[in-house]
C-alpha positions in Angstrom: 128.1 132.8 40.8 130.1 135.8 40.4 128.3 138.3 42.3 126.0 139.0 45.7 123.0 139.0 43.7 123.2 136.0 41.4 124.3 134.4 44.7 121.0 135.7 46.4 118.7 134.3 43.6 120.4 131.0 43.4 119.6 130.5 47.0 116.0 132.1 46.9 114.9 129.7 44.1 116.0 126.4 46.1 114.3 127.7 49.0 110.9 128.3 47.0 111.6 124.8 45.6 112.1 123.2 48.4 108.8 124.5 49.8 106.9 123.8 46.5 107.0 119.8 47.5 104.4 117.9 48.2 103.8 116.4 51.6 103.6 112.8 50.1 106.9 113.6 47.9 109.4 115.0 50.5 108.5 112.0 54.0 109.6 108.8 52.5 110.0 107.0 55.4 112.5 104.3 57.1 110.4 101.6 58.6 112.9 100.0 60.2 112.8 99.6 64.3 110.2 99.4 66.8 107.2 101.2 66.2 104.7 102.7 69.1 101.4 101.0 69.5 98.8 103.0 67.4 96.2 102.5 70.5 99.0 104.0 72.6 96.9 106.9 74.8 99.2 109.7 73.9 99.8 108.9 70.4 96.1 109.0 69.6 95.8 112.3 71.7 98.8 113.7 69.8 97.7 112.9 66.4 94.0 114.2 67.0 95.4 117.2 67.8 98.0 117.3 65.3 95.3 116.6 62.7 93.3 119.9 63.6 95.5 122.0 62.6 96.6 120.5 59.1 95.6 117.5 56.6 97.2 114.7 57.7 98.7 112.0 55.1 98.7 108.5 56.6 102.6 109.3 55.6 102.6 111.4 58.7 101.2 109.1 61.0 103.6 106.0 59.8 106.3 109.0 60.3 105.1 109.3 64.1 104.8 105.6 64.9 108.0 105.4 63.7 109.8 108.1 65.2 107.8 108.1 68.7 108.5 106.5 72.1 106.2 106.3 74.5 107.9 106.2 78.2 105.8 105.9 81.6 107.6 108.4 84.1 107.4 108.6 87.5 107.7 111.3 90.2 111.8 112.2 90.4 112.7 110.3 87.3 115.8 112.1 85.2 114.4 112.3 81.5 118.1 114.4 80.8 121.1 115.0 82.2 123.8 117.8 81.5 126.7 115.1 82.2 124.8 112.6 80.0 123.2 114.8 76.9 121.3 113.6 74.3 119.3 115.5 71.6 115.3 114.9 72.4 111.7 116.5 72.5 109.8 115.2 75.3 106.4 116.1 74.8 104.1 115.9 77.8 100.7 113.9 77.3 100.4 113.4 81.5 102.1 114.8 84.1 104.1 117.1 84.6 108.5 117.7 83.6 110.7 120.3 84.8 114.2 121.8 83.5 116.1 122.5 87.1 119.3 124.0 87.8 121.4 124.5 90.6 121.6 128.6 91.1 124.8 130.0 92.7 124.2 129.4 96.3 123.4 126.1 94.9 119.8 126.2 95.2 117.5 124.1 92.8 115.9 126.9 90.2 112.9 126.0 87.6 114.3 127.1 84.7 111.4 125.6 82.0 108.5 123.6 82.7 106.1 121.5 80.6 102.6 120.1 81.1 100.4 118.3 79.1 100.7 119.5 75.4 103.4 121.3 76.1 107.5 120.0 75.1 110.8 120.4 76.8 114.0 119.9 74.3 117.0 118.9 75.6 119.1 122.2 74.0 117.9 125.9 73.6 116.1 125.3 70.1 115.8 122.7 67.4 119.2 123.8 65.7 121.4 123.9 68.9 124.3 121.2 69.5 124.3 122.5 72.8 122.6 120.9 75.9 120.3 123.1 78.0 121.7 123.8 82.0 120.8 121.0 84.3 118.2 118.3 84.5 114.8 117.4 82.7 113.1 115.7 85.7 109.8 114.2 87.0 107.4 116.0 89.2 104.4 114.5 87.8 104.2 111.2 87.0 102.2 110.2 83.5 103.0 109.5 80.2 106.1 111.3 78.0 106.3 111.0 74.3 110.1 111.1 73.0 111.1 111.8 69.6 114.8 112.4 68.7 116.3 115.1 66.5 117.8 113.2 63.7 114.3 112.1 63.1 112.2 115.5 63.3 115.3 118.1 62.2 115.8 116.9 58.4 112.1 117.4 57.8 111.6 121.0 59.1 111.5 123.3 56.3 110.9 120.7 54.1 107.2 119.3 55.5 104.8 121.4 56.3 102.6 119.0 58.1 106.0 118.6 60.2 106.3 122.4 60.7 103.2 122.2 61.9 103.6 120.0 64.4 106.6 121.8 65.8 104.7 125.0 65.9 101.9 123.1 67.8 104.2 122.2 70.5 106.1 125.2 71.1 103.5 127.9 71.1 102.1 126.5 74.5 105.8 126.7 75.4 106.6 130.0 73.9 103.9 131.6 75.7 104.4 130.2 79.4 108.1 131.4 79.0 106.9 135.1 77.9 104.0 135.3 80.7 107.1 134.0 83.2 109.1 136.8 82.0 106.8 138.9 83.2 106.2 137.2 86.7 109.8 137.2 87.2 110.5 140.7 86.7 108.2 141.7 89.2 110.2 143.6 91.9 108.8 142.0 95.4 108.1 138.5 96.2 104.0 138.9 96.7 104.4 140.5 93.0 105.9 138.1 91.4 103.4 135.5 93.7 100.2 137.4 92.4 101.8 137.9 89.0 102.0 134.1 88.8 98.7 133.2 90.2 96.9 135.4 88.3 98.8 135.3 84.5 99.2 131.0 84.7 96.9 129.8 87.2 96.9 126.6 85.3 101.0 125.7 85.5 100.4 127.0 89.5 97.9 123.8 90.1 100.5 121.6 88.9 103.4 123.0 91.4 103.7 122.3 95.1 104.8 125.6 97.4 108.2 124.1 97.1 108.4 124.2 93.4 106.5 127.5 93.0 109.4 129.0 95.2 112.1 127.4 92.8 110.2 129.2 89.7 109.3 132.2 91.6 113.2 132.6 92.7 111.8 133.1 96.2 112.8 131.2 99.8 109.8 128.7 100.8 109.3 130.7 104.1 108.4 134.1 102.7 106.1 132.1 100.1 104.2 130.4 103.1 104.5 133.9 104.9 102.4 134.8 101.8 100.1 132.6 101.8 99.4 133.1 105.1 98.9 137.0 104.7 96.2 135.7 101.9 94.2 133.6 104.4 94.2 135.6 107.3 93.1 139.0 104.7 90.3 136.7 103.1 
């Protein structure tokens, strides 16, 4: 290479090839290890609904038995821990998981949260070494499906089926994160309260008035002192 441009093609032609692969030529698979039961609740529901967006090869789905772990949670369970990291997706099939951190007064803060088919990943994005701030913990108990980066990272880009699946489970994400944006901007606390209620009424069922306050970035009081303004004006 002895200029920018020969340098630029080079690279543009191994990106075009790489994407030119077949699904059933780039996942050859190790089958080594324990494999989740195909009858396993959420693998069947995250299959069906990986398979309605793209053509599944039964390539993929060996891929997934192989790759998944299926863990029953329970209410307060650590998933992650800052002092203990480890690179994983938990995606939600029941229940509910938070991300929590410790503000500077050293008050709990919901940072993230996921619900069924939505994912919390143990640092900021797929190709981070770094570990997110806090705790991925319990508040709902159900099902969790875990799947580890070496296993999921050397196919993206390379799969589209596996792409795929990746987009599936962060768009859910990506939008809750941009409609909390919003809510959290809000100036008072009954904004960011109606804000909340009214942009993800569906993440609100799933949160107690304690936990709502932790999103929020409110005190408990002045969210029961709103609640009670809402009963007494109905």
């Amino acid at each position: 290479m002895t200029d920018k441009t020969s340098l630029l093609t080079y690279l543009l032609e191994n990106y075009l090839r790489i994407h030119e692969l077949s699904s059933s030529a780039v996942l050859k698979l190790n089958m080594t290890g324990k494999q989740i039961h195909h009858h396993n609740r959420a693998f069947k529901n995250l299959i069906n609904r990986w398979s309605r967006f793209c053509d599944l090869k039964p390539e993929h789905i060996r891929w997934a038995k192989q790759n998944l772990q299926a863990i029953r949670t329970r209410k307060g369970q650590f998933l992650f821990e800052e002092e203990r990291p480890k690179m994983t997706l938990f995606i939600v099939d029941q229940g509910a998981i938070i991300n929590v951190v410790n503000n500077s007064l050293g008050k709990p803060t919901i940072l993230n949260l996921a619900v069924p088919q939505m994912a919390l990943s143990t640092t900021a994005h797929l190709h981070s070494n770094k570990p997110i701030a806090g705790s991925i913990q319990v508040i709902r108990p159900g099902q969790v499906l875990c799947l580890p980066y070496k296993d999921l990272k050397k196919w993206i880009n390379q799969d589209q089926n596996i792409n795929t699946l990746v987009s599936i489970l962060f768009n859910k994400q990506i939008r809750f994160l941009y409609l909390l944006n919003q809510v959290r901007g809000q100036h008072t606390p009954l904004e960011r309260y109606q804000h909340f209620h009214r942009l993800l009424p569906e993440i609100a069922s799933f949160l107690n008035q304690h936990q709502q306050a932790q999103m929020l970035g409110i005190s408990r009081s002045t969210l029961q002192k709103i609640k009670r303004r809402e009963l007494f004006n109905r």
